[in-house]
C-alpha positions, 0 to 999 in steps of 0.5 A, a space after each residue: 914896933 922897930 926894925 930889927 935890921 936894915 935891908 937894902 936891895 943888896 940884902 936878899 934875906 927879903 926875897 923869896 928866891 936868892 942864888 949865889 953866882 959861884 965866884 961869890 961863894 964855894 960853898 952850897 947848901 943843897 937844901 936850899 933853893 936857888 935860881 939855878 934849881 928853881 924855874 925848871 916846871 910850869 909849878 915853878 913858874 906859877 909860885 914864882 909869880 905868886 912871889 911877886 904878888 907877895 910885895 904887895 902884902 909887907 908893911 912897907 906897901 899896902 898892910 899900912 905904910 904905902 897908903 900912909 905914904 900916898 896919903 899923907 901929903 895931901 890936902 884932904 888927909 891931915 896927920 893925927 899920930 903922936 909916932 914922928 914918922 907918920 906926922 912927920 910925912 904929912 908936914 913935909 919934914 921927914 929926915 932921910 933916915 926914916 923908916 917910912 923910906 927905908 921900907 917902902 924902897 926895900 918892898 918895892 925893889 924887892 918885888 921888882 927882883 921877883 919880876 926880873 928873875 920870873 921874867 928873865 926865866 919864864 921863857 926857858 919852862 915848856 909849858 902851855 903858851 897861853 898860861 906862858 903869856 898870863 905869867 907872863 904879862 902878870 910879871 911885867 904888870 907887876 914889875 910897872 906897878 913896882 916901878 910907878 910906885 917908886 918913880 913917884 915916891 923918889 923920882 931919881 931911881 935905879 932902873 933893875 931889869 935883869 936880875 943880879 949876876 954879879 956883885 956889882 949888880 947890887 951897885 946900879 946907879 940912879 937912872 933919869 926919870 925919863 928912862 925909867 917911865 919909858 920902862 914902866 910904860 913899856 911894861 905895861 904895854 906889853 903886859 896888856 897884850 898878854 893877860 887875860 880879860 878877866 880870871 874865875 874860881 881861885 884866880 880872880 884878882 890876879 892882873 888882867 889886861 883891864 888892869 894893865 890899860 889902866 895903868 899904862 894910861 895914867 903912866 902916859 897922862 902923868 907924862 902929859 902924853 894926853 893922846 895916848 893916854 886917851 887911847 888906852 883908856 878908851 881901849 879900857 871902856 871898849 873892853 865892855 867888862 867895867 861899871 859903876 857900882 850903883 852903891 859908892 861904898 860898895 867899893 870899900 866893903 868885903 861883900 863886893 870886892 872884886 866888882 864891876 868897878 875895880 880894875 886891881 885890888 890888892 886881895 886880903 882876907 882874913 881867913 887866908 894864911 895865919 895870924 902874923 903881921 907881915 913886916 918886912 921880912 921873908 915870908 913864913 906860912 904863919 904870915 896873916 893875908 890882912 891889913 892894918 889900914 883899918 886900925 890905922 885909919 880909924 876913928 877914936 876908941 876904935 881904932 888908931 886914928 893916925 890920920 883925919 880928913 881936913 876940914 876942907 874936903 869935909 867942907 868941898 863934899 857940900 858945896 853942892 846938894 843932890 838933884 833931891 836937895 840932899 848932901 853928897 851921898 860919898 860923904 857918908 860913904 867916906 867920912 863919921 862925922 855928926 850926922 842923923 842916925 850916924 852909928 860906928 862898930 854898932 854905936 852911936 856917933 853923938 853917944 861916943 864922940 859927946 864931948 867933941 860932935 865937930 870931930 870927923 874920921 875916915 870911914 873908907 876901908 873900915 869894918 863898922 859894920 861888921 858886927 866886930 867891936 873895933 880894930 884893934 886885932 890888926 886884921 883887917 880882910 878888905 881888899 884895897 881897891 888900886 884903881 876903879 872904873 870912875 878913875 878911868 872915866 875921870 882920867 879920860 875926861 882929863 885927856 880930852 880936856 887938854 885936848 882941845 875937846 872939852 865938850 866932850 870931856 862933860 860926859 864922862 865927868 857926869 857918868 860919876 857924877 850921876 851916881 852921887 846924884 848930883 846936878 847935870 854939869 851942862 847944865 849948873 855949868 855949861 860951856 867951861 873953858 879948859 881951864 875951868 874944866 881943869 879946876 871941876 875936874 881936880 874938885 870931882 876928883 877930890 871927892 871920888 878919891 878922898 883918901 884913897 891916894 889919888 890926891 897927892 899924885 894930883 896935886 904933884 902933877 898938875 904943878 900946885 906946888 910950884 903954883 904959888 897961887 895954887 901953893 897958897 890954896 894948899 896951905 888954906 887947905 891943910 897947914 901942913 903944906 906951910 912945910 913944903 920945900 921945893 924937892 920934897 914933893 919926893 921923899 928923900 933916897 934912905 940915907 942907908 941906901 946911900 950909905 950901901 950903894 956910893 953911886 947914889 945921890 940924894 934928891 933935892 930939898 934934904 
């Protein structure tokens, strides 16, 4: 498909709710909605917020392209499109124009617009105070999660908080990355002490302050602030609430979503709204409440496979057997690949792939039990699983390691380990130094997160790139890295943002 038209953060034909301050325009049209006539109800309140939660839902974020974008880069995904932008992303050699910037940078500003006015405006609505507080808090989380997004996939960002009062408003310049991790922590923080626990009946998936500690916990641990970050997480153990799922794949299905083990997931459903992809545009009550990582994701004849898993993480899930001698049960859970009794869309494995049995696709996110032929109506209804309670145990682990307390970083790396049945760790490897801690936890991390967008964040922030041992390591992993250029461990600001808005400067490395 193409775009039909660019849209920066000036172009508001994005977003749900525009106003014009009146020096800009004389003219009016009273039937529509504006900032000023808008936010007077605790209705208006509530839609307002909804708002937000619809830039989780465009092309640009998670219908396809922010999972591509998360995926990508990393050494457990390697990129199998003929379409240039998506290979392009996976060898590091995406130009600056790309659609794939473009989009993501216009769907996440465009949530961070919806935050700002919910928030700026939220305040002046009498309603009940508790319901203030939710709207509240979700606002603010929403707006951290906007933000963390796109500190990370550009690094040198406009930091926005309040919304446009004026032309120059459109105009922001480029903030230190510093400036806005304390803004999406702050965020976060306080959003955390204004949700609930958790949400009931039409409710349920909507931020809740599990989600939040979550969330301000990885934004400190990507920071290196280990004390803190261990702190909100165990605040997120304390709540009592999470769990592992018994069964891995549970948590990747339609029939558990919203478990015990997710903390925030993105909420898609096939019987919600209508039947039009939403690109990027705005919204219209046709728009269908899908996904399309299933179509994007999938196997040969069933889908699109514009993306395989490496035949390194293939290999990393059997360096270890069960305590019962068998394989790593999340590898099936993960990946089709040639394996006894293996059956996709109600076929079977060896039947469909005869020619080629060394072929392997993801399996994660996809409906081969369903009962539904293939993936080709784009409509996938799973929910994207953002964060999950083995993330947090791992996280922790990881905090407690760089601490100095790496016993006790043991039990938390087991609790996951113990659902994939794999062998006690003080015992196959008792006594590890931090460093040795820190290369078991980038591999069970590997394994708990493969393609789920986890990797590549990992791998930045632990400073492989800059490694040129742990660089080298990379490029045995997947050749893809053989592209890497110092500075394009960020994507490139898009070039039409820089054509709009002069006081940007592009990133290094383009």
């Amino acid at each position: 498909m193409k775009i039909k038209k660019y849209i920066t953060i000036a172009a508001v034909t994005l977003l749900l709710f525009t106003g014009c301050n009146s020096d800009w325009l004389q003219l009016s049209n009273p039937n529509q909605q504006t900032t000023d006539t808008f936010w007077k109800t605790k209705d208006d309140a509530v839609k307002g917020i909804n708002a937000i939660y619809q830039s989780l839902y465009y092309d640009g974020s998670y219908l396809r392209f922010c999972q591509l974008a998360l995926d990508l880069r990393a050494d457990d995904i390697v990129g199998d499109s003929p379409w240039d932008v998506m290979h392009n992303t996976g060898a590091f050699s995406l130009p600056n124009n790309a659609i794939m910037q473009e989009w993501l940078w216009v769907v996440f500003y465009g949530g961070v617009y919806r935050a700002n006015q919910a928030i700026a405006n939220i305040d002046k609505i009498d309603m009940d105070q508790t319901l203030k507080n939710r709207l509240k808090g979700e606002a603010l989380f929403l707006r951290g999660l906007y933000y963390f997004h796109l500190i990370n996939f550009f690094n040198n960002i406009p930091l926005i908080t309040t919304p446009f009062e004026k032309a120059a408003d459109y105009y922001t310049p480029q903030s230190s990355p510093e400036a806005v991790w304390k803004q999406i922590i702050s965020d976060f923080d306080e959003a955390s002490k204004l949700l609930p626990v958790s949400y009931t009946g039409n409710d349920l998936g909507r931020a809740t302050k599990g989600a939040a500690l979550g969330y301000l916990g990885k934004s400190y641990l990507f920071n290196k602030r280990y004390t803190e970050a261990a702190a909100a997480f165990k605040s997120v153990m304390d709540l009592n609430v999470y769990g592992l799922m018994d069964n891995y794949r549970d948590n990747f299905t339609e029939k558990y979503e919203n478990n015990k083990e997710s903390l925030f997931e993105v909420q898609f459903s096939r019987d919600a709204g209508g039947t039009v992809l939403g690109w990027v545009d705005a919204p219209g009550p046709d728009w269908s409440k899908t996904t399309a990582r299933a179509i994007t994701y999938g196997p040969e004849n069933f889908g699109f496979s514009d993306v395989i898993p490496s035949r390194w993480i293939f290999n990393e899930f059997q360096v270890e057997k069960t305590v019962d001698g068998n394989a790593d049960p999340r590898l099936q859970a993960s990946m089709f690949y040639n394996y006894p009794g293996c059956t996709l869309y109600g076929k079977s494995f060896q039947d469909v792939y005869a020619n080629d049995l060394t072929k392997i696709f993801p399996r994660k996110y996809e409906n081969d039990d369903s009962g539904r032929p293939d993936e080709f109506d784009w409509r996938s209804g799973i929910n994207e699983r953002l964060m999950r309670y083995s993330d947090i145990l791992l996280m922790y682990a990881e905090c407690l390691n760089e601490l100095g307390r790496t016993s006790e970083a043991y039990d938390y790396v087991q609790q996951v380990r113990d659902r994939a049945k794999l062998p006690d760790l003080k015992t196959t490897k008792p006594g590890m130094s931090k460093e040795q801690m820190r290369d078991q936890l980038a591999h069970e991390r590997a394994l708990e997160f493969c393609f789920e967008g986890h990797r590549f964040d990992d791998i930045r922030r632990w400073g492989w790139l800059q490694d040129p041992q742990k660089l080298s390591e990379l490029k045995q992993h997947d050749a893809e890295f053989n592209g890497y250029v110092p500075g394009r461990e960020y994507f490139s600001i898009p070039q039409h943002e820089i054509e709009t808005n002069k006081t940007l400067k592009q990133n290094t490395g383009y």
